[in-house]
Legacy VTK file of the C-alpha trace (Angstrom):
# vtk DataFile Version 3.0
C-alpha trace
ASCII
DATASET POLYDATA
POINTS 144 float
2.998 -23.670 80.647
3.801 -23.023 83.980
5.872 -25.063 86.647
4.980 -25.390 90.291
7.383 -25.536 93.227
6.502 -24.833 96.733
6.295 -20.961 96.663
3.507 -20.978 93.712
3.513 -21.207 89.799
6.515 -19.947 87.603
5.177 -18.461 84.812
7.070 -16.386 81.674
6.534 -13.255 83.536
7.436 -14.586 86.816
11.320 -12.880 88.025
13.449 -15.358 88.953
17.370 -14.418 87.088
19.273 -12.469 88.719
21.137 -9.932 86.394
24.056 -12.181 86.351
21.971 -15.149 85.145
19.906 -13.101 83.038
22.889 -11.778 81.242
24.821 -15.328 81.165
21.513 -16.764 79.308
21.505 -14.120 76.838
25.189 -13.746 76.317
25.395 -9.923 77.265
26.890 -8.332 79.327
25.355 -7.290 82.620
26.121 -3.257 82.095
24.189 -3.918 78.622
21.179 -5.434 80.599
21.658 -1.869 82.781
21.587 0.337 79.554
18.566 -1.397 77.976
17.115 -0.585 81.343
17.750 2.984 81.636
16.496 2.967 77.583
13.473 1.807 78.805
13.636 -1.764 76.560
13.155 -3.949 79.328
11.992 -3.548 82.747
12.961 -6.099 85.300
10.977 -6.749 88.557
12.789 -5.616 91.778
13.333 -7.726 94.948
12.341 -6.103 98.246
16.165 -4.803 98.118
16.212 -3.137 95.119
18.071 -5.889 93.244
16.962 -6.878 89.006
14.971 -9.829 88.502
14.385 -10.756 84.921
11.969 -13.161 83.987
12.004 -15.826 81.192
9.759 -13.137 78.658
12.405 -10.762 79.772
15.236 -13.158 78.380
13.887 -13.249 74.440
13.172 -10.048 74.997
16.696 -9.176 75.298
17.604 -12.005 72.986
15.246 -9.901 70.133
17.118 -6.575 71.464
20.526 -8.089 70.399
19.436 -10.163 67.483
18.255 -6.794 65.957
21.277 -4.842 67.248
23.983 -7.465 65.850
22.342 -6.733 62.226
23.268 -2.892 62.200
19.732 -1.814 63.745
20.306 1.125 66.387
18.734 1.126 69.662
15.769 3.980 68.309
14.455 1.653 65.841
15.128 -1.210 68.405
12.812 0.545 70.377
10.426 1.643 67.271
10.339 -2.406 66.361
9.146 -3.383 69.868
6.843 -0.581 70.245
5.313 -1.512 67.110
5.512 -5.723 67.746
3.201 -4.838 70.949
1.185 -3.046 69.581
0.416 -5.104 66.575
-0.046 -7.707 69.260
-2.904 -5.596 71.425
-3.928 -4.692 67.566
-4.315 -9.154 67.230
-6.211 -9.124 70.724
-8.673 -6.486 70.404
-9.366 -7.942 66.785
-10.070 -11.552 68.687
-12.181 -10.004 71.294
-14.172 -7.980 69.090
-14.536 -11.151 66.410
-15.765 -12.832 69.838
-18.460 -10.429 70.479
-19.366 -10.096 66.881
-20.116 -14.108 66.941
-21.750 -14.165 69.848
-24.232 -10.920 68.625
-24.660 -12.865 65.395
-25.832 -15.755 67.976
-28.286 -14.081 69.708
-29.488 -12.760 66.854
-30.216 -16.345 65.004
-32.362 -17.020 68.489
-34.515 -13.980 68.250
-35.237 -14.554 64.590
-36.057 -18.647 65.479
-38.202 -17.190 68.302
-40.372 -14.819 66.284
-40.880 -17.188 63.683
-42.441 -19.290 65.626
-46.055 -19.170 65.404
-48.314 -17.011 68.454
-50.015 -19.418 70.421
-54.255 -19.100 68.971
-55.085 -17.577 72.640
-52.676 -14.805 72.066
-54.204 -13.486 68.865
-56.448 -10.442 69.674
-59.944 -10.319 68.772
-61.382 -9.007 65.622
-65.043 -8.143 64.749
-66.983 -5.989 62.316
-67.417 -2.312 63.479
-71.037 -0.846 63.503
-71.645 1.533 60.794
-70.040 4.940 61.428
-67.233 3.143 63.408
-63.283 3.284 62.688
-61.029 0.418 63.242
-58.047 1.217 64.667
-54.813 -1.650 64.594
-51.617 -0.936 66.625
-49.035 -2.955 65.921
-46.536 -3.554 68.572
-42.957 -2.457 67.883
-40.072 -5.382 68.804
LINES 1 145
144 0 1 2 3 4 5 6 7 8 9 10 11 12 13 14 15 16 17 18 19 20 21 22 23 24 25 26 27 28 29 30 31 32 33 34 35 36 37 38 39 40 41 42 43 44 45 46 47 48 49 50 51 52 53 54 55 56 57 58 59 60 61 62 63 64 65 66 67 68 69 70 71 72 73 74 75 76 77 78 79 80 81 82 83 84 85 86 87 88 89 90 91 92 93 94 95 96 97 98 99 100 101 102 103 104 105 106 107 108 109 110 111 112 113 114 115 116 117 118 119 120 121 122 123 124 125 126 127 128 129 130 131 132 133 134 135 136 137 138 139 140 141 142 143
């Protein structure tokens, strides 16, 4: 879902909260927001000037981040749960594409078989006769 305004769409990745905003929303504190940056947790877009844009995926992101932090979970196995959440979800795409291309190989595959059952038009049928005495007969049979 994305919303439209005069500059273009707003989408989840779009940044648009400034990192007093951001921080407000998520109920930390905006030297946190710094530290998760410097971690490497979360990487806001920049303005032009230099200054932290987060976007909406950047909120629950940060939202996770202290969710899992307020339970006792330190900031390396923060970071080991979020590497392993993405890529568990590139795992979930790759799966999708491949079950994509898999179905569509099983497709073609029906069509081929339809198409070579169907019977050779009589013209196409090659020729046979009796070879003279002495003679060999030799049959090729074309590969598909």
């Amino acid at each position: 879902m994305s919303t439209r305004h005069a500059f273009g769409a707003i989408g989840p990745d779009s940044p648009v909260y400034v990192i007093s905003v951001a921080a407000e929303l998520t109920g930390l504190h905006p030297q946190t927001l710094r530290t998760y940056e410097r971690l490497g947790l979360i990487t806001p877009g920049r303005t032009g000037g230099g200054g932290r844009r987060y976007s909406h995926r950047d909120l629950e992101r940060l939202r996770e981040i202290a969710d899992l932090t307020s339970v006792g979970i330190g900031i390396e196995g923060v970071r080991r749960i979020l590497e392993l959440q993405n890529r568990a979800a590139a795992l979930a795409a790759r799966t999708e594409d491949l079950m994509a291309e898999l179905e569509a190989t099983r497709q073609a595959l029906r069509q081929a078989l339809a198409e070579r059952r169907t019977p050779a038009p009589a013209n196409k049928l090659p020729v046979l006769r009796q070879p003279a005495p002495g003679q060999s007969v030799v049959v090729w049979r074309r590969q598909h």
